[in-house]
C-alpha positions in Angstrom: -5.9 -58.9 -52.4 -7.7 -58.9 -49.2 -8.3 -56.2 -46.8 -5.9 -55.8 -43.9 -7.5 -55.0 -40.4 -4.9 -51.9 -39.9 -6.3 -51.9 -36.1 -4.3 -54.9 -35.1 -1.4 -52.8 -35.5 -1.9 -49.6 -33.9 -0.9 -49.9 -30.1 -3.3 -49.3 -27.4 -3.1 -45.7 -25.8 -3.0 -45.8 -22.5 -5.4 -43.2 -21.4 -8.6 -44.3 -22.9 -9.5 -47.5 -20.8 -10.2 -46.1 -17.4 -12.0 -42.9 -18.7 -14.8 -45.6 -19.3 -14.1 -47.1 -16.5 -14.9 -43.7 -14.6 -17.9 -43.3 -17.1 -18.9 -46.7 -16.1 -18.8 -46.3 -12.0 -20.3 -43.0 -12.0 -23.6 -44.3 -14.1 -23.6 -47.0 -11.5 -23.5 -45.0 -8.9 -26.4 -42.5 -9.9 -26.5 -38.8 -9.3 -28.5 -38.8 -6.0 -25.4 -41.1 -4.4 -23.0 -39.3 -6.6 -24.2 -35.6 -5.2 -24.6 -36.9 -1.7 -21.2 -38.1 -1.8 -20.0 -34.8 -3.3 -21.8 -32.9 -0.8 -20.2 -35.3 2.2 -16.3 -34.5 0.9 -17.0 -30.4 0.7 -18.4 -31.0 4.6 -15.5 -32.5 5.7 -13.2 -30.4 4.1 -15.4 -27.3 5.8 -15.3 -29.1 9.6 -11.3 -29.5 8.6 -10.8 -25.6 7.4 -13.5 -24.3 10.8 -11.4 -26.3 13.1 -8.0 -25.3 11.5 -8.9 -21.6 11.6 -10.4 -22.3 15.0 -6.8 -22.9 16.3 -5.4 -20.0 15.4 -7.9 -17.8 16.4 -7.5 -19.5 19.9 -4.0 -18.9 19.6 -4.3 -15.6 19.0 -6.6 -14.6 21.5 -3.9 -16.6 24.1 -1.1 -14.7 23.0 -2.0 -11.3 21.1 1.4 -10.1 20.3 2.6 -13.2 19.2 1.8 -12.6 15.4 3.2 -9.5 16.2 6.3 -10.7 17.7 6.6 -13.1 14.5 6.8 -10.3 11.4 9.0 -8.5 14.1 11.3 -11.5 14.3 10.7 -12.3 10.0 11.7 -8.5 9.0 14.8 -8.6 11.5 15.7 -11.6 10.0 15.0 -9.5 6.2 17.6 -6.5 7.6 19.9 -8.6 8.9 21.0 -10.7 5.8 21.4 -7.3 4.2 23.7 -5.1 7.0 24.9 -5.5 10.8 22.4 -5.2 13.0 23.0 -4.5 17.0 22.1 -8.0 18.7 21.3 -6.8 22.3 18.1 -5.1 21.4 14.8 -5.6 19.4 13.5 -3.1 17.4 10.5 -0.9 17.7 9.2 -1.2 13.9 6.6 1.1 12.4 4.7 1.6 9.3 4.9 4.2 6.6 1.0 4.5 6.0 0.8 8.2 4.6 4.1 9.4 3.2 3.2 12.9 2.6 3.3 13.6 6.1 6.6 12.6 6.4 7.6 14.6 3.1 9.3 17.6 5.0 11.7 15.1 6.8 14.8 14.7 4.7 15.1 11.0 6.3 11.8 10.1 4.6 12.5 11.7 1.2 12.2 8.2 -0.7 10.1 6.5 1.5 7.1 4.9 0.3 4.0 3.7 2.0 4.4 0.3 3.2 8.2 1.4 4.0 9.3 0.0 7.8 10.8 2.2 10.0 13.4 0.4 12.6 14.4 2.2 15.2 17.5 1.0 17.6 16.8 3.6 20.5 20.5 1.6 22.5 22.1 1.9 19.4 21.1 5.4 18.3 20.0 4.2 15.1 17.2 4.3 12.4 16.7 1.9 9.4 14.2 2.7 6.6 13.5 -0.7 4.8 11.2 -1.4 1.6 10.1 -5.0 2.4 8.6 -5.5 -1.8 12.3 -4.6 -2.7 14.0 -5.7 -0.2 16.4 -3.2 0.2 17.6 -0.8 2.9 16.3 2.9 1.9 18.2 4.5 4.4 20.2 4.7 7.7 20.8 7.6 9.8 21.7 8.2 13.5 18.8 9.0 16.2 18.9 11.3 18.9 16.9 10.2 21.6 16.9 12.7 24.3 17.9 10.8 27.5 19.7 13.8 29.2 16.1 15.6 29.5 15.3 14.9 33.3 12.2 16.5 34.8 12.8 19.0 37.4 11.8 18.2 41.2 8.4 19.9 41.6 8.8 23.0 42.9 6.0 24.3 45.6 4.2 28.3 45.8 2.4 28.8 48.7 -0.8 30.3 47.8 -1.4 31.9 51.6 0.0 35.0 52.1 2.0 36.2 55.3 -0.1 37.5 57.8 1.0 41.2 59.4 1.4 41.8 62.5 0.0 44.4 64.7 1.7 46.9 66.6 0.5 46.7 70.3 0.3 50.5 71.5 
């Protein structure tokens, strides 16, 4: 009985064909061309990242607050989808950084650092909201004093009355 080639049978995978292809271009190519060409991509791609961060650095520098104004806007946008917030003022919004100063306050009980505190000085209110969570630590009504006026300045003569002399 002869010997059947078996080889005929077994389909062609798909993959192996253009690995040699690749094998075969980069040997014609050469590694001088080959790292010159490598070396031509990574400069491009570093004018492209220097120029991208240049832009925002410029836009930065133009507006300073505006990255600012953006996480203001991102973490109103947070509280809001979680309670009613007032719509005719924007928040001042502060940082826990050291919690153990704020430890005697019964408002900041469970805060924890990186804990934002919103306060709503027309609406009398305060928000304490974990941003890793994302949830709403607490909620309590501010007093701001507004009824403290400063009184007019009141002036003390520093000369003293002068006597007068009896004429004999």
């Amino acid at each position: 009985m002869p010997k059947k080639d078996i080889t005929k049978d077994i389909p062609q995978t798909v993959g192996v064909e253009p690995k040699k292809e690749v094998q075969e271009v980069l040997k014609e190519i050469g590694p001088k061309k080959l790292s010159i060409i490598i070396l031509f991509v990574l400069a491009v791609l570093g004018m492209y990242g220097t120029g991208h961060f240049y832009n925002k650095y410029k836009a930065v520098t133009k507006n300073p607050n505006l990255e600012a104004q953006r996480e203001t806007e991102s973490l109103v946008a947070a509280v809001g989808k979680l309670m009613e917030l007032p719509n005719d003022e924007t928040p001042s919004i502060a940082t826990i950084s050291d919690k153990e100063k704020l430890n005697n306050q019964p408002f900041f009980k469970t805060g924890e650092n990186g804990d934002k505190l919103f306060t709503y000085t027309k609406a009398m209110k305060a928000i304490l909201y974990r941003p890793q969570t994302n949830k709403i630590i607490n909620v309590a009504p501010i007093a701001v004093n507004q009824g403290a006026t400063v009184a007019p300045e009141t002036r003390q003569s520093t000369s003293t009355p002068v006597a007068k002399k009896k004429l004999h």
